[in-house]
N, C-alpha and C positions, 0 to 999 in steps of 0.2 A: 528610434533605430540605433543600432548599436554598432562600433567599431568594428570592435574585438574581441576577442575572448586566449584565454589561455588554459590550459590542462595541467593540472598537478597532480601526481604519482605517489603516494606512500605506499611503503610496503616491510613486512616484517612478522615477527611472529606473535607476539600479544602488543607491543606499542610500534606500529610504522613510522618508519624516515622516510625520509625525499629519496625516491627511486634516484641512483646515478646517472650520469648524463648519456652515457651510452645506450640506459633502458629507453630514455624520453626520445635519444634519437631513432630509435627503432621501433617508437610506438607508432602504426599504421592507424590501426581504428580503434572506439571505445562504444560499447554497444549497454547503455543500462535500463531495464523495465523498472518501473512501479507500476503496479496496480491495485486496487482494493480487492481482499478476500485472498490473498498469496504475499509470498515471500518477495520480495524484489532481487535482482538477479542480473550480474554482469557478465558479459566477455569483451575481454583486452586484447588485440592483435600486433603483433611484434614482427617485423620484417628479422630476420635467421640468416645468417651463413655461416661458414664451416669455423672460420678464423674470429668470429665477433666472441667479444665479452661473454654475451648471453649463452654460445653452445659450449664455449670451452670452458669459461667456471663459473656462473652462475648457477645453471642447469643440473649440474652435475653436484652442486655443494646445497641444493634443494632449495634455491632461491624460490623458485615456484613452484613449491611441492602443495601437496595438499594441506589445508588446515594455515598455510599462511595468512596474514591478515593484510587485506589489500583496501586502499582508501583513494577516490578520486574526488576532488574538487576542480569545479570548473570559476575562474574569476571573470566578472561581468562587470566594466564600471569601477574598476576596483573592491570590488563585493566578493566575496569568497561564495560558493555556494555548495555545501557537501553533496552529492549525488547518490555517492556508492559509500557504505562502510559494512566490507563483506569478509567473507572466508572462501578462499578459493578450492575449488570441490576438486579440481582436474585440469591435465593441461595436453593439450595435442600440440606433437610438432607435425610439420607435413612440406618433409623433403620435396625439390622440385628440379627437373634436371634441367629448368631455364633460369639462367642468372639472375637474381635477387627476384624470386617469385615461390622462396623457401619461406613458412613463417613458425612460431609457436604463439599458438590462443592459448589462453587461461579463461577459465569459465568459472563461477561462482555466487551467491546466493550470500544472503545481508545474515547479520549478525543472530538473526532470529534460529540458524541453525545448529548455535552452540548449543540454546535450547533445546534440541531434538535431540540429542548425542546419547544420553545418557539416561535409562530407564529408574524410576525413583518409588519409594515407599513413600510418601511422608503424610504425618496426623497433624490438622489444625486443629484445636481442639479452642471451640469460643469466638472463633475468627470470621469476619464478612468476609467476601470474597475479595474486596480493594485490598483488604490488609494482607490476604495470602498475594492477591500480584506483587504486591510491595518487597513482601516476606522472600519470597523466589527471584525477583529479581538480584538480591542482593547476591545472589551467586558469579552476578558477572560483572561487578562495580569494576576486575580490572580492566574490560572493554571498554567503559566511560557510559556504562547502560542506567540511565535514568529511569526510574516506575515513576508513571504518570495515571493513575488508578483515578478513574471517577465513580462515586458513589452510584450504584445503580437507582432509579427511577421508587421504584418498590424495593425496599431491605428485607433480607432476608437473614439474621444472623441465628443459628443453629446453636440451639442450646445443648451445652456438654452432657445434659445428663439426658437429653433426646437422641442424638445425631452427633457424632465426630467426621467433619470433611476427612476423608483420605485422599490422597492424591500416587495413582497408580497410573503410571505410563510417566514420560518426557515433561520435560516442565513445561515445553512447549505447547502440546497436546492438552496440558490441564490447563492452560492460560486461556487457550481457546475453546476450550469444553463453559469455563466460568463466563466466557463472553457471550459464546453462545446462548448460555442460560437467561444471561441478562437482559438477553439484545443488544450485548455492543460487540463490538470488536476490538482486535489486540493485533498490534506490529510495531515492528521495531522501524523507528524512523530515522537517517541517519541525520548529525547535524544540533543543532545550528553550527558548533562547532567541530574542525577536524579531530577525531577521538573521539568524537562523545556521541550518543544516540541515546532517545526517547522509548523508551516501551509504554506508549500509548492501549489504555485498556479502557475504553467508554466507547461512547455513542459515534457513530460517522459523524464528522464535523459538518455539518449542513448550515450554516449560522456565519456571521460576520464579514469582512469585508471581501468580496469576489477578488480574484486577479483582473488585472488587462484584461478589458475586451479580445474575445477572437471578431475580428471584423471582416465579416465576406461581401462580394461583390455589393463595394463601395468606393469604385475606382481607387486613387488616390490613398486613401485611408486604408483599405483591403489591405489585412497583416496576414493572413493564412495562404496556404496552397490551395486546400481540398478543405471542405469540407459540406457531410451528407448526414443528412437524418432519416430516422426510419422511426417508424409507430405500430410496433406488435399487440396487438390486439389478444395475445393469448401469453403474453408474458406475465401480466397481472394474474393476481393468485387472492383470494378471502380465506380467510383461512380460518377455522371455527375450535372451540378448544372443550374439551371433555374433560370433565374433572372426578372423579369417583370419592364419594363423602366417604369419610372412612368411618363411620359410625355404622350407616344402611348401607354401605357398599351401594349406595345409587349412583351412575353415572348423570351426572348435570352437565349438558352445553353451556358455557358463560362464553359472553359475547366477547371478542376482540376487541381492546379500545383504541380508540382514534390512536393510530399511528405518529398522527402530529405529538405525542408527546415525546417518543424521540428522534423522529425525521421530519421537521415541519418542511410545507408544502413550498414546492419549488416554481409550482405554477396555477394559473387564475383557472383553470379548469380541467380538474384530475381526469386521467382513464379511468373510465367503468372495468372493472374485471369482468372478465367472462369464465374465468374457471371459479370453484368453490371448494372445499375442504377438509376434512379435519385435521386438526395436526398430529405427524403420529406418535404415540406413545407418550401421549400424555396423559396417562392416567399415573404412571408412575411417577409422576411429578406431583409438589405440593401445588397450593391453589396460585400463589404467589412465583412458582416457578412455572408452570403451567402459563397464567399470563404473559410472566415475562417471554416465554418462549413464542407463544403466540403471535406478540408486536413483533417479536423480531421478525420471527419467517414472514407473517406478513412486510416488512420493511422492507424485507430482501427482493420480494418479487415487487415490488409497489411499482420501480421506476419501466413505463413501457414505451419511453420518450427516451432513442439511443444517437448518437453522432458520434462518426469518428472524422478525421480531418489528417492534414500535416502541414506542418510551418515549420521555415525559417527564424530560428532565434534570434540575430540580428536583425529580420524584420519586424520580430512581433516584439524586440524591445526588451525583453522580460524570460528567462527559465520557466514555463509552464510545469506545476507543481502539481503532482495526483493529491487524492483523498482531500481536496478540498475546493471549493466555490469559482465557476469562472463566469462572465457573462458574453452571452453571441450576441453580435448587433446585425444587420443586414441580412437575414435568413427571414425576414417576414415577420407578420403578426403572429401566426402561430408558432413559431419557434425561437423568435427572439427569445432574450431571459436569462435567468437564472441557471446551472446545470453545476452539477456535482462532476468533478474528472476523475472517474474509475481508474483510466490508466496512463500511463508517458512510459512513452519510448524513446531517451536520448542516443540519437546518432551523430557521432562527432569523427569527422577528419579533420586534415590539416586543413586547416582554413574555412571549413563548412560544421554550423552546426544545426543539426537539424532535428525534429522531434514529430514521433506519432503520436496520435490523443484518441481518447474514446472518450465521451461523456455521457450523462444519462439525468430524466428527470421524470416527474410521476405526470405529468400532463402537457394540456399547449397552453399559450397564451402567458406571456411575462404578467410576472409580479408587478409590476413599476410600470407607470405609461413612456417611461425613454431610460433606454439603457445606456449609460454613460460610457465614454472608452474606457 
């Protein structure tokens, strides 16, 4: 269990400082999402009136204009933890004719949006696809943006005198077009450090050491509020993949291969799917993209094992972290285990910190015969 926690503000336009003491005294609430397959995404609420700092020169000299870059770290323990490293999209004030019940929100969306800003030509010519994340990334070294490129499962590298990659649309858009292809995915993660963020391009991290147990109804030990599972039976998807030989122009089905090669199994006995498929538009793929695209989609639908919950972070000990491994204890034989955390939602006031969670996994029954806190 935890004491305390504190809130820390940067703000500015390409490197933030320490919000002034007047922002921190008028900060009400801090609201930030992650979740897998989106942008992650804040709003900041600020107590307003007529005579504060914040309406009469902050506001007005575009403290919190659009495009500012805004940073929260929450400390735990003495542990610094990045949350938010974003660009704020907008901001609402919203007068109120009852005594300090005037405020302005700022709302805003992680660092992955500089990527979107700006429409691009550009030829790789010889290049895998890890080397163009790399290559692209470098357009935002002054945000503190790290490429984190893993090689895909099957190489594909494009020979210059076959195929030149072109890259048409947002960088953004062709990072996730190349992930897609691969079956992995790409976001920007903010952190370890204040300033700095990961642009993560491989596989959903499914692998390594879990967080804290969520632990429900276990008297004493119970660290969560809520938390409920559910088992969709028509979430699960097979998904079959058409390849057309480019010699005979014959369309060939080649089989999907085991998913475990890049989401291994989170539980002792998978969902059967009840839908089946092809996937579309894959004849204009090569055989090699074609598969890769296969394993993904099937990846995507695999998990039909979902829970969401809420806790207390001074009770559960720990900042619960998306996109990567938690384990439940106390939820029974069949849902104890393993589970991948799609999303967190950090809710923070004064004095209260607290978080929603969604998680998911492809079957019942834990990995392990006892799942540790």
């Amino acid at each position: 269990m935890l004491r305390g926690f504190y809130l820390s503000l940067l703000v500015g336009p390409v490197v933030p400082v320490p919000a002034p003491q007047p922002v921190m005294d008028a900060l009400l609430s801090a609201q930030v999402t992650s979740a897998a397959g989106q942008a992650s995404g804040f709003q900041i609420t600020f107590a307003l009136s007529k005579k504060s700092l914040l309406s009469t020169a902050m506001l007005p000299a575009g403290y919190f204009d659009p495009k500012i870059r805004v940073i929260l770290v929450v400390t735990t323990n003495n542990v610094p933890t990045v949350l938010m490293d974003g660009i704020i999209t907008q901001h609402t004030v919203t007068p109120s004719n009852e005594p300090g019940q005037s405020t302005l929100t700022i709302t805003g969306q992680d660092l992955s949006l500089l990527m979107d800003l700006e429409e691009k030509n550009t030829c790789y010519p010889g290049m895998p696809a890890e080397a163009r994340i790399a290559l692209l990334c470098l357009n935002y070294v002054l945000y503190g943006i790290v490429p984190l490129p893993i090689p895909p499962v099957l190489l594909d590298i494009p020979s210059p005198t076959e195929r030149i990659p072109i890259q048409t649309g947002t960088d953004l858009n062709y990072a996730k077009a190349l992930a897609q292809e691969a079956g992995y995915v790409f976001y920007i993660e903010p952190g370890p450090l204040p300033g700095m963020s990961i642009a993560y391009w491989g596989p959903e991290i499914r692998i390594g050491v879990p967080q804290p147990a969520l632990s429900v109804n276990m008297d004493a030990d119970t660290n969560v509020e809520s938390l409920s599972f559910t088992y969709d039976g028509l979430s699960k998807q097979q998904m079959t993949v058409g390849v057309t030989e480019p010699i005979t122009k014959i369309t060939i089905d080649l089989p999907v291969p085991d998913i475990g090669i890049l989401r291994p199994p989170l539980a002792l006995r998978p969902a059967m799917p009840l839908r089946q498929g092809p996937l579309p538009d894959s004849s204009k793929w090569t055989s090699t993209q074609a598969l890769l695209m296969g394993m993904a989609q099937t990846a995507e639908a695999s998990d039909s094992i979902s829970g969401t919950g809420q806790l207390d972070v001074l009770r559960y000990g720990h900042i619960l972290k998306s996109r990567q491994l938690v384990s439940v204890r106390g939820a029974g034989v069949a849902y104890d285990g393993f589970y991948y955390v799609k999303s967190v939602t950090h809710n923070i006031k004064r004095g209260e910190y607290k978080q929603s969670f969604s998680v998911g996994r492809d079957g019942m029954i834990s990995l392990t015969p006892r799942v540790m806190p």
